[in-house]
C-alpha positions, -999 to +999 in steps of 0.1 A: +488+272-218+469+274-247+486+244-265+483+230-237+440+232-236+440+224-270+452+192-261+427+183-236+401+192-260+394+227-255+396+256-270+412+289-258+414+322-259+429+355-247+403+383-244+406+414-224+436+401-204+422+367-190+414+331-211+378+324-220+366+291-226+340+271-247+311+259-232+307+231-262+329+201-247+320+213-208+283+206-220+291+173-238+307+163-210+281+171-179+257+153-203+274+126-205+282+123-168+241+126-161+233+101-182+256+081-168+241+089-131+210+083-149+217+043-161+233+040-127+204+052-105+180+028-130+201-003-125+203+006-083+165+008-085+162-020-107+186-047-091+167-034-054+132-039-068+137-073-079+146-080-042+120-066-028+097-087-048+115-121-043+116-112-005+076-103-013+072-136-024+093-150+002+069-136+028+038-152+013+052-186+011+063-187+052+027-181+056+000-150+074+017-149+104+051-139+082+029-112+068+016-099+099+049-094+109+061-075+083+030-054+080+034-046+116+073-034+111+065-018+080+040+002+098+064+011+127+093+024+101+064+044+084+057+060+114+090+065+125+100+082+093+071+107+092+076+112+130+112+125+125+104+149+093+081+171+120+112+168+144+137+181+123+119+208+105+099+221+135+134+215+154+113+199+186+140+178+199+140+197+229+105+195+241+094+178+271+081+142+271+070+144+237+092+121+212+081+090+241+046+107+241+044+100+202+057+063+202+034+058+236+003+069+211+018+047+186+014+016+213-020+026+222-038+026+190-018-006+180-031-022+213-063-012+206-069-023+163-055-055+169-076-059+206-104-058+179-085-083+154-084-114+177-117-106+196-131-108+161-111-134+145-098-156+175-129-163+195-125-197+197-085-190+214-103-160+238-129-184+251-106-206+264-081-186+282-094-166+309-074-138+308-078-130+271-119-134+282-108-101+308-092-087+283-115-091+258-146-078+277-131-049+289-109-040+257-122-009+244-122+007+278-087-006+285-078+011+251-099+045+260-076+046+296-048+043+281-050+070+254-065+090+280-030+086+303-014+097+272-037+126+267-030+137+299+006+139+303+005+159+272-013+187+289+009+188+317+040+186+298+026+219+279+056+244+288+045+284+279+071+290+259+062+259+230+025+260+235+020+264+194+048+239+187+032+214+214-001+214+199+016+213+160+035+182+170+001+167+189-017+176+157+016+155+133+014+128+160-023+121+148-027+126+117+005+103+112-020+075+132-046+079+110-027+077+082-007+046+091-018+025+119-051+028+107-051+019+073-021-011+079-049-022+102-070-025+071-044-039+055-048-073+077-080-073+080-085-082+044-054-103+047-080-123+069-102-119+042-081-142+025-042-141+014-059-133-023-074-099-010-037-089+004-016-103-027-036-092-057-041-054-046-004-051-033+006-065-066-015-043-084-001-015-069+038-028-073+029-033-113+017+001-119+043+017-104+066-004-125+049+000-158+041+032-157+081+037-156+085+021-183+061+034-206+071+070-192+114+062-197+107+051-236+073+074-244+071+097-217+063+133-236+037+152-220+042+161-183+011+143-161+014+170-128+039+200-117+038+178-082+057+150-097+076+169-130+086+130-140+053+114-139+040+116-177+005+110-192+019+081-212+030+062-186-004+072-168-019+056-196+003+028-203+007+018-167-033+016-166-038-008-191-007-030-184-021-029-149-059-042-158-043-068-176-019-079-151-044-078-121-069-099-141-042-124-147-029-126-118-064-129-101-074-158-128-039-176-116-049-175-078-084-175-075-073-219-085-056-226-055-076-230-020-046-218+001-050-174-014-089-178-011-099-188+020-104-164+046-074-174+073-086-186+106-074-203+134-071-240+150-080-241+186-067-273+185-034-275+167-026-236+178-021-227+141-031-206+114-056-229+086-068-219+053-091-249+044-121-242+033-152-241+011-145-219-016-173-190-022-192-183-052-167-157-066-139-182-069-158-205-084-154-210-120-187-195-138-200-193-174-211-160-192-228-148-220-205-122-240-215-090-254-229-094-294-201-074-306-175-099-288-193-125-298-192-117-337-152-104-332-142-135-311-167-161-324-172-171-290-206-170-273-202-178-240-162-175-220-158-193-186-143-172-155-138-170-118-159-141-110-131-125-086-113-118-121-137-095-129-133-079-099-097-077-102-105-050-133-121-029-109-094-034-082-070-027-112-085+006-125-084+018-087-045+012-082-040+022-117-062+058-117-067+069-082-042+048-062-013+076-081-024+098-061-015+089-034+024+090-046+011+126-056+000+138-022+034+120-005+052+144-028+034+174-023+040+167+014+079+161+007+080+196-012+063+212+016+087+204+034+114+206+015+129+171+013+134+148-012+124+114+002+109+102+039+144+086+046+171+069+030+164+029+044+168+017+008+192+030-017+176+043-051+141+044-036+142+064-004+126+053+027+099+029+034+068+053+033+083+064-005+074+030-014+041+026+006+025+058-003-003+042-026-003+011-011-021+024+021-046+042-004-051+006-021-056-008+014-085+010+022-103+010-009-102-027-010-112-032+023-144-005+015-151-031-020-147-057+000-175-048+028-201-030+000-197-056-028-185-090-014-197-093+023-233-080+017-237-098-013-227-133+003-253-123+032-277-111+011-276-147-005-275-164+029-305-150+042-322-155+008-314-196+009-342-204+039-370-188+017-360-202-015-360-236+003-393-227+024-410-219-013-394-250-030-411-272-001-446-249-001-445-257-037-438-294-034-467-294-007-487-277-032-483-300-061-485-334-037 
């Protein structure tokens, strides 16, 4: 026997009446077999990503009403994942009425965010028919019934026994809406903004989580947070400025084309989707004055640039800084709970919420920087035109 383990490698002995074993090659061996998991999990997670983001760019190129789609089903799988975690671990399969109740909510705040989407976006569409014009009027009070028919089924389908698990699943069932439906709602509303609002911050997001990777699988060192053991402070740090860089690229690349910059609307006439437009001020190319130090370092005194590129470093150092997060709170939730991803849809990566975790975070800050620092300034500007051109003709009356 002993010849015999001598031969596979190992070596032997008899002590105390029974063989004992060295640990050396066993170690070699399990390290070798996790790294080799290792390479194979990266290349999985690799070979997927790179699909994903073909069938990302795929999407864009069939057009808004493509990405619509997709946000809406992405949405629906989000919910669906999060929906069975507080199944399974609160083991509520059995309670009354309350797995349709949470997919009957689901309807009603869908129903009611994009009620408000075409009333604000397809007025022309609602004029003309006369049912959407009923619909339309009486929308939000439509909404409120509905949610209200839900409400109340759910108090009588209270049964004594799973009063505290009823009212923990109506609690999940909510918060799962606000997280979700809401901010995918935000998520088309500054796709309507213009495709350039829904590409640049998605792909901000999609580069940092890439970069920071990479800079964390060749430099990682130092440990970032005991939520996520992996996550490093050099890929933190590398995946910020990789990101900045990227996002103002990227937004320097589209803000050229009139097709990602105009806000979408819609054709009464043809029945389609049209991005044709005047393009506004921040995608416009502009000229400006660099900082003295640049100026000396560079020898450049002026640097020409579509102001949207500027905000794109902002937009950057959002997804790059606080859009983590995000990922962070999604795994403090998944070690609550003591699972390791939402689902297991795609291989390497885990289930669909696993890889929109940030990207809902992203959502709703853009659609915040959008409303405080692109909306108000345009209308601030608007409103300012009539007395600049009131003063210019007071002044030309003055001087004739």
């Amino acid at each position: 026997l002993e010849g015999e383990k001598r031969g596979k490698g190992c070596k032997c002995s008899q002590r105390d009446g029974g063989w004992s074993v060295s640990t050396a090659q066993t170690g070699n061996s399990s390290i070798l077999i996790s790294n080799l998991h290792r390479w194979k999990n990266y290349w999985i997670r690799g070979v997927l990503s790179l699909a994903m983001i073909s069938g990302f760019f795929l999407i864009i190129y069939m057009g808004p009403i493509a990405l619509i789609l997709v946000v809406m089903s992405v949405q629906i799988k989000c919910f669906q994942e999060i929906i069975t975690i507080g199944y399974r671990v609160y083991h509520s399969y059995d309670l009354p009425w309350f797995r349709t109740l949470s997919w009957y909510f689901l309807i009603c705040v869908n129903y009611f965010f994009y009620g408000e989407t075409v009333a604000d976006y397809f007025g022309a569409l609602v004029q003309r028919e006369e049912p959407l014009q009923f619909l339309a009027r009486y929308h939000r009070f439509i909404s409120f019934a509905l949610y209200l028919a839900g409400f109340c089924m759910f108090v009588l389908s209270l049964v004594k026994k799973h009063y505290r698990l009823q009212f923990y699943m109506f609690a999940w069932t909510h918060v799962t809406l606000l997280i979700v439906v809401t901010q995918s709602h935000l998520v088309i509303q500054n796709l309507f903004e213009g495709m350039i609002w829904f590409i640049v911050p998605i792909s901000i997001v999609i580069c940092n989580d890439i970069m920071a990777y990479l800079f964390g699988f060749f430099f990682g060192r130092t440990p970032l947070i005991k939520l996520s053991p992996k996550k490093t402070w050099e890929g933190f740090i590398g995946g910020f400025f990789a990101t900045v860089v990227f996002g103002f690229i990227l937004a320097y690349l589209l803000s050229q084309f009139q097709c990602f910059v105009c806000p979408v609307g819609f054709n009464s006439e043809s029945n389609s989707f049209t991005v044709e437009c005047e393009p506004s001020d921040i995608f416009v190319m502009q000229e400006y004055t660099l900082p003295t130090v640049l100026q000396n370092t560079l020898t450049w005194k002026t640097v020409n640039l579509y102001p949207f590129a500027i905000h794109s470093i902002f937009l950057s150092s959002f997804g790059s800084l606080i859009g983590p997060f995000g990922g962070f709170f999604a795994s403090g939730f998944k070690r609550a709970f003591k699972i390791k991803d939402f689902a297991n849809t795609i291989p390497g990566h885990g289930g669909i919420m696993d890889r929109f975790d940030c990207q809902y975070l992203m959502a709703t800050f853009t659609h915040v920087y959008i409303a405080s620092f692109i909306v108000i300034v345009i209308k601030i500007r608007l409103i300012e035109q009539p007395y600049r051109r009131l003063h210019a003709v007071r002044v030309r009356g003055s001087c004739d």
